[in-house]
MIZA-390801 format. One record per residue: residue in one letter; y, x, z of N, C-alpha, C in turn. Coordinates in steps of 0.1 Angstrom, whole numbers. Example, Ala and Ser with C-alpha at 12.3 -4.5 7.8 and 13.67 -1.06 7.14 Angstrom:
> code, n.py, n.px, n.pz, ca.py, ca.px, ca.pz, c.py, c.px, c.pz
> A, -57, 132, 78, -45, 123, 78, -33, 132, 78;
> S, -22, 128, 71, -11, 137, 71, 0, 129, 79;
//
This chain:
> code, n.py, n.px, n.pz, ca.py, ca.px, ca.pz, c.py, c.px, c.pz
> X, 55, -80, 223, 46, -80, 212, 48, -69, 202;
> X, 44, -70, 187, 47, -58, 180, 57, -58, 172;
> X, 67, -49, 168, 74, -49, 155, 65, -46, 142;
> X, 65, -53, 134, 59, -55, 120, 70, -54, 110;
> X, 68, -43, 103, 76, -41, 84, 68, -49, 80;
> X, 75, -62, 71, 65, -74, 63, 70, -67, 45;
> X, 62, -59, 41, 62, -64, 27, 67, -75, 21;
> X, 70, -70, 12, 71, -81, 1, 55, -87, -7;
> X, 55, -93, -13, 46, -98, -23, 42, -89, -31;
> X, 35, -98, -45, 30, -92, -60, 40, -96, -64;
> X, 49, -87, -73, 54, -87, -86, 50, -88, -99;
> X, 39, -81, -105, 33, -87, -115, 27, -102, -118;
> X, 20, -106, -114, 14, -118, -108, 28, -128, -112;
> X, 30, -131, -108, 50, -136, -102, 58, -136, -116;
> X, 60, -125, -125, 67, -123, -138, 59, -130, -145;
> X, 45, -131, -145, 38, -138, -157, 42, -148, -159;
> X, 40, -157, -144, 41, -172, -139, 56, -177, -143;
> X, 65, -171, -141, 80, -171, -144, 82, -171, -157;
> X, 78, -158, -167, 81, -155, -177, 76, -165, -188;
> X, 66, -171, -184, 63, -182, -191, 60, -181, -208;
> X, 58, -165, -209, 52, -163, -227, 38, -156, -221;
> X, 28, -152, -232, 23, -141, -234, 26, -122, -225;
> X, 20, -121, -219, 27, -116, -212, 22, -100, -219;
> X, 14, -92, -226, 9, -85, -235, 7, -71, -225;
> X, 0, -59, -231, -4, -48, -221, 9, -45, -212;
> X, 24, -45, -217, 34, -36, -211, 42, -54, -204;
> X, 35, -64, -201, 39, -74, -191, 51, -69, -183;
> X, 47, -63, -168, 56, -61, -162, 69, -54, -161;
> X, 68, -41, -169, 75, -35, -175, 85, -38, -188;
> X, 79, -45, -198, 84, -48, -207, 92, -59, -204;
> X, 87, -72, -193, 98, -83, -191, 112, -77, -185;
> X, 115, -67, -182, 129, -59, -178, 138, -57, -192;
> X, 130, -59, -206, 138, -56, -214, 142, -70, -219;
> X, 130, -82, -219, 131, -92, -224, 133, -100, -220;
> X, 134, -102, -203, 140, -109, -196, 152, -107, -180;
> X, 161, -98, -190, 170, -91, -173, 174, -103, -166;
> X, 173, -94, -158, 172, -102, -140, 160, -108, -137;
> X, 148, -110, -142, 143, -121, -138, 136, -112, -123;
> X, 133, -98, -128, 129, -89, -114, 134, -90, -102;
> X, 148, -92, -104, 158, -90, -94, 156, -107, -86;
> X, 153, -113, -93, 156, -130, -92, 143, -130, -78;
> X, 129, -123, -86, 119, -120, -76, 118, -112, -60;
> X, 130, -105, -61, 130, -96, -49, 133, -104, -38;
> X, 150, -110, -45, 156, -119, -39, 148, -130, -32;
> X, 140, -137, -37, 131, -145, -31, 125, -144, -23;
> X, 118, -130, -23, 108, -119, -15, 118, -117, -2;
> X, 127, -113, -5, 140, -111, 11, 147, -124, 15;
> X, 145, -135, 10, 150, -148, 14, 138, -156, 22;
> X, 126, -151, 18, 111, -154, 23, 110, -148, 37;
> X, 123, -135, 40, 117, -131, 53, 111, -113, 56;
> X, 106, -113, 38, 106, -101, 38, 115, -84, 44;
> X, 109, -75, 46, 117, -63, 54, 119, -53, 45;
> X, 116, -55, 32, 119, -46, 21, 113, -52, 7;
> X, 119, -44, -3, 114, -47, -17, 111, -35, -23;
> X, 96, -40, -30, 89, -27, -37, 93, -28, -55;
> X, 97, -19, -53, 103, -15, -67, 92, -22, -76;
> X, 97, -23, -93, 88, -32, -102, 86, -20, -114;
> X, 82, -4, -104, 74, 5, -111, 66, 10, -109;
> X, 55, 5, -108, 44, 3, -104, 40, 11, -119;
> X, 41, 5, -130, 33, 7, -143, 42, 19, -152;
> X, 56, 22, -151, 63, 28, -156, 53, 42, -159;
> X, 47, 45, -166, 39, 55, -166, 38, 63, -178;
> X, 34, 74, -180, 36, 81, -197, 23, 72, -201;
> X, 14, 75, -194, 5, 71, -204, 0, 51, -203;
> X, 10, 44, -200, 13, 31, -204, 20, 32, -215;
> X, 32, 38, -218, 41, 34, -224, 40, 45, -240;
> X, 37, 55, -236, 34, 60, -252, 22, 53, -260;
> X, 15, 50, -258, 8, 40, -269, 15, 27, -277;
> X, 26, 27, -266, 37, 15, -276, 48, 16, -282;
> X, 49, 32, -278, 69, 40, -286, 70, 38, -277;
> X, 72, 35, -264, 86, 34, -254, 90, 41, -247;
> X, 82, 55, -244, 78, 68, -235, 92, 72, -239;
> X, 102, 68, -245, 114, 78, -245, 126, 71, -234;
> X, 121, 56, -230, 124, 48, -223, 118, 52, -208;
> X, 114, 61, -206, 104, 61, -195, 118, 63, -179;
> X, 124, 71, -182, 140, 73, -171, 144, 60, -172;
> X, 149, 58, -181, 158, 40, -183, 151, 31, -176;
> X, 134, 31, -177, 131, 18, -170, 130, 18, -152;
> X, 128, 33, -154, 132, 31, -138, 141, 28, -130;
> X, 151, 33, -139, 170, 31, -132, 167, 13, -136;
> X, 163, 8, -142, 165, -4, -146, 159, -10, -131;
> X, 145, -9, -128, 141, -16, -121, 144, -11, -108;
> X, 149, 0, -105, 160, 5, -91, 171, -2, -92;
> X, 178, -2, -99, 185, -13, -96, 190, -25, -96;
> X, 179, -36, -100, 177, -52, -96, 169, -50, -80;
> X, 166, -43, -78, 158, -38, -63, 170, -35, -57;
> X, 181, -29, -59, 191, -30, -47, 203, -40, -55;
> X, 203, -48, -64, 208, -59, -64, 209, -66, -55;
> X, 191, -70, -55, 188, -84, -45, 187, -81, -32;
> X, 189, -63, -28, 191, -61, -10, 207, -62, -11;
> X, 217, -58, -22, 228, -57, -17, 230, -78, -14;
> X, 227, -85, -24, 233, -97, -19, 222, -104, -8;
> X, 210, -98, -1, 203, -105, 11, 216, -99, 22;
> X, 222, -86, 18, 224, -84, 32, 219, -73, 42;
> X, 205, -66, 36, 194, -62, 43, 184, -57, 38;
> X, 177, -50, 45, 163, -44, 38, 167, -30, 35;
> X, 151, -28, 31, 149, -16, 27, 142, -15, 16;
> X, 138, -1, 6, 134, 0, -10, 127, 8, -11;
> X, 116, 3, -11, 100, 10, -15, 98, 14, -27;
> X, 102, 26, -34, 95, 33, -49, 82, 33, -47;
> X, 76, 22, -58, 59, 24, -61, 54, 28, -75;
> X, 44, 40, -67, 39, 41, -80, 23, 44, -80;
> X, 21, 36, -94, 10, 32, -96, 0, 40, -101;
> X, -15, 40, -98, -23, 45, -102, -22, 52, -120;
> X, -32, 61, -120, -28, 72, -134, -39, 63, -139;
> X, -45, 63, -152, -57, 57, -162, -53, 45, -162;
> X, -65, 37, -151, -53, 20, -151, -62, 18, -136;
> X, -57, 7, -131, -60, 1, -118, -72, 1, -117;
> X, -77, 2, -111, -90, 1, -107, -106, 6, -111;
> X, -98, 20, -115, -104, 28, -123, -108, 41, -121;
> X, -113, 41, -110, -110, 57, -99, -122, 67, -111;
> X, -131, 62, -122, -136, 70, -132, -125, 75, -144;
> X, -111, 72, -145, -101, 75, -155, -91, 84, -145;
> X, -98, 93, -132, -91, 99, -123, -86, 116, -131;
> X, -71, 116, -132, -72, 135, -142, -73, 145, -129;
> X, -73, 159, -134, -71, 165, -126, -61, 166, -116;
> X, -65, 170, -107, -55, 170, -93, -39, 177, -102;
> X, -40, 188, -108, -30, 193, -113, -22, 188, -123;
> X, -25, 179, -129, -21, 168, -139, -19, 162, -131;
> X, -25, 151, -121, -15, 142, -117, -4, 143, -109;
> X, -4, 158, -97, 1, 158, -92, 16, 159, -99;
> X, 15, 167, -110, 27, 170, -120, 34, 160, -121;
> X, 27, 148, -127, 31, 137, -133, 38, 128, -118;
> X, 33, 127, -113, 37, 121, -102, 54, 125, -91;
> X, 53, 140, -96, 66, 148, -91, 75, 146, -97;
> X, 71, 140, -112, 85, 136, -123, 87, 123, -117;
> X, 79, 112, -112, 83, 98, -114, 88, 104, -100;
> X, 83, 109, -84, 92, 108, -77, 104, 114, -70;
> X, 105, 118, -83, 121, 125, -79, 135, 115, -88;
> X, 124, 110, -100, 132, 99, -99, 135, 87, -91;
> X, 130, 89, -85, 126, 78, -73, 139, 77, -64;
> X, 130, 92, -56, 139, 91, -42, 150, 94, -40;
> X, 161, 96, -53, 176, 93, -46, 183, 79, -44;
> X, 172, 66, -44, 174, 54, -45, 168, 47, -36;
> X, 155, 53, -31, 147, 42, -22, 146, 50, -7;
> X, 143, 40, 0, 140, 42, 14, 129, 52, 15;
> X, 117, 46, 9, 100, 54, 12, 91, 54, -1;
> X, 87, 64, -5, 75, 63, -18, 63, 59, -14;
> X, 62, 43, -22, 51, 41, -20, 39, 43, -30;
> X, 30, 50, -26, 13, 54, -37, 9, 41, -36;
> X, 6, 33, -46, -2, 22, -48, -15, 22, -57;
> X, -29, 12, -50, -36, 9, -54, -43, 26, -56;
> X, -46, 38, -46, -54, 46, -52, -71, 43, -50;
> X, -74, 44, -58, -92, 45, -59, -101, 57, -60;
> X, -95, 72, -57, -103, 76, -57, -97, 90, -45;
> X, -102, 98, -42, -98, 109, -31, -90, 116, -39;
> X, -94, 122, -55, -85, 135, -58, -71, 122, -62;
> X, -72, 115, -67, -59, 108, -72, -48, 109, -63;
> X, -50, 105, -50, -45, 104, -33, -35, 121, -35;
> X, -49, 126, -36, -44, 141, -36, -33, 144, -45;
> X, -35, 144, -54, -26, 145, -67, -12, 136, -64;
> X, -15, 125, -61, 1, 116, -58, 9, 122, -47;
> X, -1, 124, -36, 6, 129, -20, 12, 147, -30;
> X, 9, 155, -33, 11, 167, -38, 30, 159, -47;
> X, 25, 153, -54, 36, 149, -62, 49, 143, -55;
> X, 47, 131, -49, 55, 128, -40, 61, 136, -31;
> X, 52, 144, -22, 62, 154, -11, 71, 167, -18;
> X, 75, 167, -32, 86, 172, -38, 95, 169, -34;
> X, 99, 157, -29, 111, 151, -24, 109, 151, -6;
> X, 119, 144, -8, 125, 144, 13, 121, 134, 18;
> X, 115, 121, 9, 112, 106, 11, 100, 105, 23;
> X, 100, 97, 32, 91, 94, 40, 77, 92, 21;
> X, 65, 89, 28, 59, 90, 20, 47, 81, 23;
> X, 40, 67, 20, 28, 57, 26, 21, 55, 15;
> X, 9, 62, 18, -7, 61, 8, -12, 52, 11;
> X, -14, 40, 0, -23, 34, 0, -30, 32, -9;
> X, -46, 25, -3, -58, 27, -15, -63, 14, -14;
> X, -64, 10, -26, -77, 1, -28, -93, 5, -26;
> X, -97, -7, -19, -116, -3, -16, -119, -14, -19;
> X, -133, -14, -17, -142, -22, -27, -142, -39, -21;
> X, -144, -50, -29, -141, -60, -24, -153, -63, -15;
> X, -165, -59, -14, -176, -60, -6, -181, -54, 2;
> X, -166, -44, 2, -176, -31, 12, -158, -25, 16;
> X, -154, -25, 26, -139, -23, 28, -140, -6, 30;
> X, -147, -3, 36, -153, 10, 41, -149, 17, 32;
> X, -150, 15, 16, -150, 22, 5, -139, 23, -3;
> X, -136, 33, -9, -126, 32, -18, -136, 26, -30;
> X, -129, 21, -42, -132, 20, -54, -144, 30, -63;
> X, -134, 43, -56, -147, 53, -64, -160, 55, -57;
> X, -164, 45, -46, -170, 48, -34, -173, 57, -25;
> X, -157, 67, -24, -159, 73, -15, -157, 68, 0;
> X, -157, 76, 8, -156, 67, 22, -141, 67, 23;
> X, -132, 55, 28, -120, 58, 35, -120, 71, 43;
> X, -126, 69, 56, -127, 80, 64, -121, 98, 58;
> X, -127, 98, 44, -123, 111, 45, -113, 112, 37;
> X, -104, 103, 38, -85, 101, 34, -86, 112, 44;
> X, -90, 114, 56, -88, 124, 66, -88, 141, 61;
> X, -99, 142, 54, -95, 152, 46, -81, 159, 38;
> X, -80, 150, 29, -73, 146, 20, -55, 147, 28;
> X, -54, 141, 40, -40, 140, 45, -39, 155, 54;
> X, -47, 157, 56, -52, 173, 62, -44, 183, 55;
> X, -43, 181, 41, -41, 190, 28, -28, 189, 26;
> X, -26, 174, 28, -8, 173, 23, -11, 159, 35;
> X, 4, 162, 45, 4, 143, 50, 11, 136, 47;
> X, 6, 121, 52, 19, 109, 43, 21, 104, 59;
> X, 32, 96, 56, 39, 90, 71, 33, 77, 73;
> X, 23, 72, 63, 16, 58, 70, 6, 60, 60;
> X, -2, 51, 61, -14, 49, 52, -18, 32, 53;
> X, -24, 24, 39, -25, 12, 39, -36, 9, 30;
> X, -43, 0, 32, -51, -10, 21, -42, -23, 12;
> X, -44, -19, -3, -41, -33, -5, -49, -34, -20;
> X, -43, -44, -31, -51, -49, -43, -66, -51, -40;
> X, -71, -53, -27, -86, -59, -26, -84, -74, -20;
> X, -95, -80, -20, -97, -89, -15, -93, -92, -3;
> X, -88, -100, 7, -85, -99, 24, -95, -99, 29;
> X, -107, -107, 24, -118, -104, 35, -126, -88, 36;
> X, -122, -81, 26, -122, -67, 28, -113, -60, 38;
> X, -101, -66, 43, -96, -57, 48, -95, -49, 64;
> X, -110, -57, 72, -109, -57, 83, -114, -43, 81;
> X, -126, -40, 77, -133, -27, 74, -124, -21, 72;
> X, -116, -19, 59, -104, -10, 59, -98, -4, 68;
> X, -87, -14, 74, -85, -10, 87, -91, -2, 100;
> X, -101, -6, 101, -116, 2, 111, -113, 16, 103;
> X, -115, 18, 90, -115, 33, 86, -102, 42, 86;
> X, -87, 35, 86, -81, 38, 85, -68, 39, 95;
> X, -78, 36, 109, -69, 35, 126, -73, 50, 128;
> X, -78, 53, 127, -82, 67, 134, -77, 77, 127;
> X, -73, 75, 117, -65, 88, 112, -50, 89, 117;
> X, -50, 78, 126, -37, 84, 137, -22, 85, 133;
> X, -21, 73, 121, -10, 69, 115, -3, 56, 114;
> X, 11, 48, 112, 14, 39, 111, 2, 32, 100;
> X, -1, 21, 100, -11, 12, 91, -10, 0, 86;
> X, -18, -6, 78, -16, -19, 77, -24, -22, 61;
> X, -23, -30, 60, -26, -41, 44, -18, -46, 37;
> X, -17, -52, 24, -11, -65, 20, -22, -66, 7;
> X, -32, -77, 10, -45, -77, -5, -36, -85, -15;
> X, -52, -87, -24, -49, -98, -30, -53, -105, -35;
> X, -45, -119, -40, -53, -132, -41, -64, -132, -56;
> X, -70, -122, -58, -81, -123, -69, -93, -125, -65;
> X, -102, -129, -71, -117, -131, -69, -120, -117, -69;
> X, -134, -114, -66, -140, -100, -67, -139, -92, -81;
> X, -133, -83, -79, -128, -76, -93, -140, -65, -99;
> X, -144, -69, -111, -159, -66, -117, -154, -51, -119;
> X, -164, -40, -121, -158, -25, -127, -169, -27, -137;
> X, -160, -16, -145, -169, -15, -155, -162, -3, -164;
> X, -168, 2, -171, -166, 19, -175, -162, 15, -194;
> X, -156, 6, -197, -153, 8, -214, -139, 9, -216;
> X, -137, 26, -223, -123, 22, -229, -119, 23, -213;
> X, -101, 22, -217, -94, 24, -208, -87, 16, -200;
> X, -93, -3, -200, -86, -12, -199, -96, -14, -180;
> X, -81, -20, -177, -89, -29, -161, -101, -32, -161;
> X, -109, -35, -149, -121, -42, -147, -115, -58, -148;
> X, -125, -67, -149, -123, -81, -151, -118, -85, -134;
> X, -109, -94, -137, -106, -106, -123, -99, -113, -128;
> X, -98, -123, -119, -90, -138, -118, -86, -143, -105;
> X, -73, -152, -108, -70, -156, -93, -80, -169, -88;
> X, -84, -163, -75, -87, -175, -68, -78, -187, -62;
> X, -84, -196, -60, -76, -211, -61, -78, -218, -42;
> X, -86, -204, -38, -87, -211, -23, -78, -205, -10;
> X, -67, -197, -15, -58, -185, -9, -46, -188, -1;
> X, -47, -200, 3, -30, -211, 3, -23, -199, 18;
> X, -13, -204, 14, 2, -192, 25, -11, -192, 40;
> X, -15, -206, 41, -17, -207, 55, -29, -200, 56;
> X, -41, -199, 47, -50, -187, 54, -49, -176, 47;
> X, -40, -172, 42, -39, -159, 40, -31, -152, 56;
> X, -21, -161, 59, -12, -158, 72, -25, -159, 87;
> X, -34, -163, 79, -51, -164, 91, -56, -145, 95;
> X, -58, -144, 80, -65, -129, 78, -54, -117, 82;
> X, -39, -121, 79, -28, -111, 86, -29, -109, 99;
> X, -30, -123, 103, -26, -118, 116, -38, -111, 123;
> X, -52, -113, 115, -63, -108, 123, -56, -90, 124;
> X, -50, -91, 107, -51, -74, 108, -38, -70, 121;
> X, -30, -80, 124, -21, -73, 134, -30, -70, 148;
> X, -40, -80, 146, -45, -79, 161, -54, -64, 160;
> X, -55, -59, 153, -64, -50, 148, -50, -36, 152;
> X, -42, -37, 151, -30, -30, 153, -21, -25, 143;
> X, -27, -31, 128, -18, -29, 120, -1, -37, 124;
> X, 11, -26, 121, 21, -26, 117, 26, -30, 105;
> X, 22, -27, 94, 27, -28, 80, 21, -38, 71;
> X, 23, -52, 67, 16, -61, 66, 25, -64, 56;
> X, 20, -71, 43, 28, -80, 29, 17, -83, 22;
> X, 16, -93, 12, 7, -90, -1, 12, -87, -12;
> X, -2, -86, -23, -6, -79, -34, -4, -89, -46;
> X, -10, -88, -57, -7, -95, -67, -20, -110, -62;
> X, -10, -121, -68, -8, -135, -71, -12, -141, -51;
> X, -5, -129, -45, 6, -133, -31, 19, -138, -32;
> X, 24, -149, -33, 37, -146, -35, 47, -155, -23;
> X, 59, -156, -28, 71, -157, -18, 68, -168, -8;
> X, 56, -178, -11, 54, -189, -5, 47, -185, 7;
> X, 35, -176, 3, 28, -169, 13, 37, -158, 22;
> X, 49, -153, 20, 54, -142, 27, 60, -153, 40;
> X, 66, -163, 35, 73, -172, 40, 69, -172, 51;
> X, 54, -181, 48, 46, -181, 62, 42, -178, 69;
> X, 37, -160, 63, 37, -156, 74, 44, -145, 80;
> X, 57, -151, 76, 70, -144, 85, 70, -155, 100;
> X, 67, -170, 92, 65, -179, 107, 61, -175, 113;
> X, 51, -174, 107, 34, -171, 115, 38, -161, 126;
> X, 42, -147, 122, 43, -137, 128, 57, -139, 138;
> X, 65, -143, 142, 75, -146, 147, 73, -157, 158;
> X, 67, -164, 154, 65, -180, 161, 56, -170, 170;
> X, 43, -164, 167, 31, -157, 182, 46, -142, 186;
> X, 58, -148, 186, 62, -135, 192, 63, -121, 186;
> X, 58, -116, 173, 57, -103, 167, 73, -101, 165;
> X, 81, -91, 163, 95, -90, 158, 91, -82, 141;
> X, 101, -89, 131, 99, -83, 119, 114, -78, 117;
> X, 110, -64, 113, 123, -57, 114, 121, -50, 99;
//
């Protein structure tokens, strides 16, 4: 059968539910100051669930998150902070591997707040060099539009780090990235600079078969991990997310339905996205194990 890398889960999602306050713009990031360990407490869960690695909880660490609140002088600290509750919880599983993620520039889901290719690439070379003398692989999360991809992959290959682009596409049309360009011409785009895998995730699952279809043929390791939100609304005001909410019909067991379709599809690299969590990894570590897959 196949060897499958199982992701880990959502981390954001997960700190809210835990942290049990107000969770305010700098949520994920900020609970590292106001609640140490609780990140680490989450990894741990994520590699006791089965998981084959943990993705770092810098996703958001970003200049332009954190200067609108003072804390941009914090921007190195929070990373070393959240690098290491991420090899906390591998040093006491025993195992694994540590995915540096970093997150989209403007804000999620916002492939119209895309800067110039030379701006992001910049910015992106600072966060991954902080990265990679700590983690296994840099992961690009949630891109939405072609030049962003561009800009991250430029930034990232400063370093020695294997390197896996992944994009969000549209929840009704998998085919598409966010900015509705076509997946397909990621082909371009990895032409220019390449990354060692490529992946869909932060969409819906039932988006992700399309994804996949667009993203076999560029002739790389693959895979998904969505997520459990309803269809996420866009909208152009100001600099904040598009609207969503979690859906309530997503249970471990058919989310471990739509995975395994994607393995049969020939995806390798498989986890979920935000409000996925340890309960769903669980499963479908069964899941994937029990039909014979090896998760290494």
């Amino acid at each position: 059968m196949t060897e499958i890398t199982l992701l880990d889960g959502g981390m954001g999602q997960e700190l809210i539910a835990r942290a049990g306050a107000d969770p305010g713009p700098l949520w994920a990031t900020r609970v590292m100051l106001d609640h140490p360990g609780l990140v680490r407490a989450i990894h741990a869960d994520y590699f006791a669930a089965g998981a084959s690695l943990a993705t770092t909880n810098t996703y958001n660490i970003l200049h332009d998150r954190l200067l609108p609140h003072g804390l941009d002088a914090l921007y190195h600290a929070l990373h070393l902070r959240a690098l290491a509750e991420a090899h906390e919880a591998r040093a006491s599983a025993g195992r694994g591997r540590i995915a540096g993620s970093m997150g989209p520039l403007g804000e999620s889901y916002r492939p119209d707040l895309t800067p110039p290719i030379q701006v992001s690439a910049a910015l992106y070379a600072e966060k991954a060099r902080i990265l990679a003398a700590h983690v296994d692989v840099i992961l690009i999360e949630t891109i939405s539009s072609l030049d962003l991809a561009r800009g991250a992959l430029q930034g990232a290959r400063t370093t020695d780090r294997p390197v896996w682009l992944s994009v969000s596409v549209q929840d009704r049309d998998g085919t598409r990235l966010r900015s509705g360009e076509p997946v397909s011409a990621l082909a371009e785009v990895l032409a220019e600079t390449p990354a060692d895998a490529v992946l869909a995730n932060c969409s819906m699952p039932e988006a992700m078969a399309a994804a996949l279809n667009a993203l076999k043929p560029l002739g790389l390791p693959f895979g998904a991990y969505a997520n459990g939100f309803s269809e996420i609304t866009p909208h152009r005001h100001g600099t904040s997310a598009p609207d969503y909410c979690a859906r309530h019909d997503l249970s471990p067991e058919r989310y471990a339905d739509f995975a395994l379709g994607w393995v049969a599809q020939g995806a390798t690299l498989i986890g979920g996205c935000c409000e996925v969590g340890p309960a769903h990894i669980r499963h479908l570590h069964a899941r994937l194990t029990a039909e014979g897959h090896t998760v290494a």
